[in-house]
N, C-alpha and C positions, 0 to 999 in steps of 0.2 A: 271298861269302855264298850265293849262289846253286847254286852247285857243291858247295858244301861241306856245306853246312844243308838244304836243297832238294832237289835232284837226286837227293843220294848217300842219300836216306832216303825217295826212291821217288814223288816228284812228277815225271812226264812226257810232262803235256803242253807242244809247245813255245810255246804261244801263251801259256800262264802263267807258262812259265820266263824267256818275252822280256818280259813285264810285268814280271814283279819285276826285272827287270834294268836294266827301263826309267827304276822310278820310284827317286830316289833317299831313301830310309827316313831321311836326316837330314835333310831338308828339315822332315819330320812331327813332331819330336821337340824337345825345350826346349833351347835351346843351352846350358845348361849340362852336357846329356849327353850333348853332341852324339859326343862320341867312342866312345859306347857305340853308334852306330846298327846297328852291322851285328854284335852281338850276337845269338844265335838266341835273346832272351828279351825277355818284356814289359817295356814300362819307365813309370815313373810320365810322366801328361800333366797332372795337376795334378786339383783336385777330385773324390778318389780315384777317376780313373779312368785305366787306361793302354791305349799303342798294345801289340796284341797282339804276340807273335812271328815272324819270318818264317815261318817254315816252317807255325804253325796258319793264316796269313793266305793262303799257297798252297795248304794244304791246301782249308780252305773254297773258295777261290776254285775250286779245281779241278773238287772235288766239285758244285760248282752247273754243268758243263759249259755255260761262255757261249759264246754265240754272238753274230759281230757283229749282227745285228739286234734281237736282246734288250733287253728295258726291267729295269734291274734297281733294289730297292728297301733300301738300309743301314738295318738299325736299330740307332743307336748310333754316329753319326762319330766319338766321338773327334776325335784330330789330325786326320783327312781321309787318312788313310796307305789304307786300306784301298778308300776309295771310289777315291781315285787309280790302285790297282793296278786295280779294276775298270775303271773307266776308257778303257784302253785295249783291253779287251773286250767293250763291247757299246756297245749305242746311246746309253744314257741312263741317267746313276744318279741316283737320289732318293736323300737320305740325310738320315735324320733323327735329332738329338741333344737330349734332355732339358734337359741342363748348358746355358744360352743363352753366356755366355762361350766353351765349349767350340765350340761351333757358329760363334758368329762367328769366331773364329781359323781353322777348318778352313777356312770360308767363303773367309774375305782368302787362306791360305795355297794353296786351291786355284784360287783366282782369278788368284794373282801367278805362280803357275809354269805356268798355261795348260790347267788338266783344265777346258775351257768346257762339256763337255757332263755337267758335276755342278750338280746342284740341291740347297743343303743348306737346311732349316731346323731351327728349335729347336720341339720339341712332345712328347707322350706317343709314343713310336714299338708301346707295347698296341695303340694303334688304329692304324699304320701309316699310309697314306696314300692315302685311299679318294680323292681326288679323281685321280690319278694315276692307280691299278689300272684293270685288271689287272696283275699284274708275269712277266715270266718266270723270274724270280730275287729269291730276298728271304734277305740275310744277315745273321743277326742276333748283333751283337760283346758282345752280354751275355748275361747265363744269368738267363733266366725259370726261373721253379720251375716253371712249366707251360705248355705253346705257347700261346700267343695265338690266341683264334680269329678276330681279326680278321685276321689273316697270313693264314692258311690259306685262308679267305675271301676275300683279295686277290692269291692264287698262280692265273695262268692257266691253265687244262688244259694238260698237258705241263711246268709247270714244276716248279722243286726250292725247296725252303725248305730252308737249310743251319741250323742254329742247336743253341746248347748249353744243355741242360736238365738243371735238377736245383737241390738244396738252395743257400739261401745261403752264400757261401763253404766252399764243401766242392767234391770231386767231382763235375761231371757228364759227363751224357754227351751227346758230340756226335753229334749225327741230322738225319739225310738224309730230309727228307719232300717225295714227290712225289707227285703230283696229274694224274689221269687222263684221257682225255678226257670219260669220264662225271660227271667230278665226285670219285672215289675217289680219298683218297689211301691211300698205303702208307709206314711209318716204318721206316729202316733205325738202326740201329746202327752209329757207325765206329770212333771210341776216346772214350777219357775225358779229360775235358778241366779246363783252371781258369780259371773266366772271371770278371771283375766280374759283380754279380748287375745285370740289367736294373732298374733303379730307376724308381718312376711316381712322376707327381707327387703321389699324396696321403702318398709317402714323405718328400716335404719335399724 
């Protein structure tokens, strides 16, 4: 998967290449599809939401340049796939999931294979996680139709806010938003993306 999906389509760094190699992608996934895991595509985790694909999962990971001493913040666990590849790069992930079903399974499931330095709870991930913040990284696995300003707001000076923007189920686009020492940030453009739309709770 990694050689093939990964590598050969331009992810290089090697401390992202040895995470995704690390974690194993059917651990995170419903065993009923479990034989689909090392497929380079999303696949359903139940309460319509799924674990992304490898290569967008390396991609963002990349794009947010972790560093081991980094505090980084998931908004949207999902299965716990993504926090797990974080995981092994940086210090500490906070990760937080709407779905509470969702959240406790990533919870148990990252708890049973050993990712100790993940913190997940169930809550609005709009308002992110101010008692935690600042973050040096915040990756967000759903598509707001507009950045959060509470994210932005909880991105430390120097850090990158990875996340994909744009209309419910359609196109959007993935961007790189980073944050200055003065407080500025700057939004890049990477590619287009297809994410679940970030759901709040007055969405039900």
């Amino acid at each position: 998967m990694v050689a093939d999906q990964i590598a050969a389509r331009g992810i290089k760094d090697p401390r992202v290449l040895d995470a995704m190699r690390s974690v194993p992608r059917h651990d995170f996934v419903p065993a009923a599809i479990r034989g689909d895991a090392y497929i380079d595509t999303p696949l359903s985790i139940g309460h319509g939401q799924t674990i992304s694909q490898p290569y967008i999962v390396a991609l963002m990971t990349e794009l947010a340049r972790p560093a081991p001493t980094d505090r980084a913040l998931e908004v949207g666990t999902g299965s716990g796939y993504q926090a797990a590849v974080l995981s092994r790069l940086v210090s500490r992930v906070f990760s937080i999931e709407l779905v509470e079903p969702l959240a406790q399974s990533a919870a148990a499931t990252l708890q049973r294979f050993g990712y100790a330095n993940v913190t997940v709870r169930s809550g609005d991930g709009y308002y992110g996680w101010p008692e935690e913040a600042p973050f040096d990284i915040i990756l967000v696995t759903a598509a707001p139709e507009q950045v959060p300003a509470a994210l932005v707001a909880q991105l430390k000076p120097g850090g990158r806010l990875i996340v994909p923007v744009g209309p419910i189920w359609d196109v959007q686009d993935l961007q790189i938003i980073e944050k200055d020492a003065a407080g500025r940030t700057t939004t890049r453009s990477v590619i287009p993306v297809r994410f679940v739309p970030l759901i709040r709770k007055r969405d039900g």
